[in-house]
Structure formats: structure tokens, C-alpha cells
C-alpha positions as CSV (number, residue, x, y, z in Angstrom):
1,X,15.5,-27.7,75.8
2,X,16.7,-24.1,76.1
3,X,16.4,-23.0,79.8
4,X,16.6,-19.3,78.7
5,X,12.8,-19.6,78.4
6,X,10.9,-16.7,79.9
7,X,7.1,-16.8,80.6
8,X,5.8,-13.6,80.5
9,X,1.5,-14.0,79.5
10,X,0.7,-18.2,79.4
11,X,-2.1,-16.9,77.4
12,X,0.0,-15.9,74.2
13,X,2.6,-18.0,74.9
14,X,0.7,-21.0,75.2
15,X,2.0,-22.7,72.0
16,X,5.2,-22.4,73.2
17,X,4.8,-23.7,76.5
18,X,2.6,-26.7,74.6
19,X,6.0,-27.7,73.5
20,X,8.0,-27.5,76.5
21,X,5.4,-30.0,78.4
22,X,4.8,-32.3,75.9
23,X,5.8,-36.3,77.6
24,X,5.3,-34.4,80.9
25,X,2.6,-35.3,83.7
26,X,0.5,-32.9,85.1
27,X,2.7,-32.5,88.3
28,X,5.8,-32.0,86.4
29,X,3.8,-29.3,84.3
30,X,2.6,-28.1,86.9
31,X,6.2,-27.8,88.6
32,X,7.7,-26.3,85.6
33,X,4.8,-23.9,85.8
34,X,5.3,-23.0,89.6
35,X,9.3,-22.4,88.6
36,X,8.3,-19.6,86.1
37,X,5.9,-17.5,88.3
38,X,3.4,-17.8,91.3
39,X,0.7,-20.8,90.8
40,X,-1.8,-21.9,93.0
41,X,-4.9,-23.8,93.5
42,X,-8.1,-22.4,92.8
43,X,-11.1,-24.6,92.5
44,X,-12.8,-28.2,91.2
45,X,-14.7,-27.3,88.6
46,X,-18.1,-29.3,89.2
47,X,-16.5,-32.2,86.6
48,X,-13.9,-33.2,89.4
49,X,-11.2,-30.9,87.2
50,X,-8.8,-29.1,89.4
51,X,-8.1,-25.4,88.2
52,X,-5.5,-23.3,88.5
53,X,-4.0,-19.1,88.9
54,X,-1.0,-18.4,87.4
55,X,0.6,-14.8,87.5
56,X,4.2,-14.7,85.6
57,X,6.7,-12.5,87.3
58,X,5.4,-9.5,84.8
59,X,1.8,-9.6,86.4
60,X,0.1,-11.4,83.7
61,X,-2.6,-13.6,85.0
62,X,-3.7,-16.8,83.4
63,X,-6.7,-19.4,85.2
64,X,-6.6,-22.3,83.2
65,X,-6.9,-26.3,83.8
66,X,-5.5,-29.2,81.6
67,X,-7.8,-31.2,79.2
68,X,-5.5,-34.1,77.7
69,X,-2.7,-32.3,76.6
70,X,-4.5,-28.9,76.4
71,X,-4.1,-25.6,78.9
72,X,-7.8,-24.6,78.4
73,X,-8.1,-21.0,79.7
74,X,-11.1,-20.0,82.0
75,X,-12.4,-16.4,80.6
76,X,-15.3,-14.2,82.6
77,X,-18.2,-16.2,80.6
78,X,-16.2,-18.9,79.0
79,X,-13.1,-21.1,78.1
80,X,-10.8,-21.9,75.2
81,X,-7.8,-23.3,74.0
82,X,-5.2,-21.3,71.7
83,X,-4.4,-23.3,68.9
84,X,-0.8,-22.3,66.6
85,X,2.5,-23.0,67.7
């Protein structure tokens, strides 16, 4: 893969980074993750899921925990997915 890759909003660009972890484990997601902006621990949601803050180096903030092979995205009232490539 192209290592010219730059995350700018996990949100929108979350097909593409789909891609890019696919085979992976969570710690080398989450490694690839922590090597394209700041990411950090946040809480265990009451189902024992750990989630996690990212913020790329433009600013754009992301929370978000993995389901399966899914970044689910934590909103103010909700969560989602974004489907697409």
C-alpha cells in the first residue's frame, strides 16, 4: 500500500481507511491510527468496548470504537457506521 496516504477527517475518510486495515488487529489499527494523528483512550462503553479520540493533524476530531471490522462513530445522541468505499 501507498504510504502517501493522508488522514485528514476519519469520518469521511472512513472507507478508505476500511481498506487500509483490513487483515489488521485492533492494535495494529490502532497503531496505524496513532501514526496519522493524536489518539487516545477515552472510555469502556458499559458493554466492555473500549473507545477512542482521534484528532488528525488538521484538527478533525473523530470518537469512534471497532465493531468486527467496523469504525462505528460515537455522535452527541448516537452512533453509526459510514458505509461506501
Amino acid at each position: 500500500m501507498s504510504e502517501d496516504f493522508h488522514l485528514i477527517d476519519l469520518i469521511s475518510q472512513a472507507g478508505a481507511v476500511r481498506k487500509r486495515l483490513v487483515g489488521k488487529t485492533d492494535s495494529e489499527k490502532l497503531a496505524w491510527l496513532a501514526g496519522q494523528g493524536t489518539l487516545e483512550p477515552v472510555v469502556v462503553n458499559p458493554d466492555g468496548r473500549q473507545t477512542y479520540r482521534f484528532e488528525s493533524s488538521t484538527g478533525q476530531e473523530a470518537v469512534f470504537f471497532f465493531d468486527d471490522v467496523e469504525l462505528v462513530f460515537v455522535g452527541d445522541h448516537s452512533t453509526f457506521t459510514v458505509s461506501g468505499d
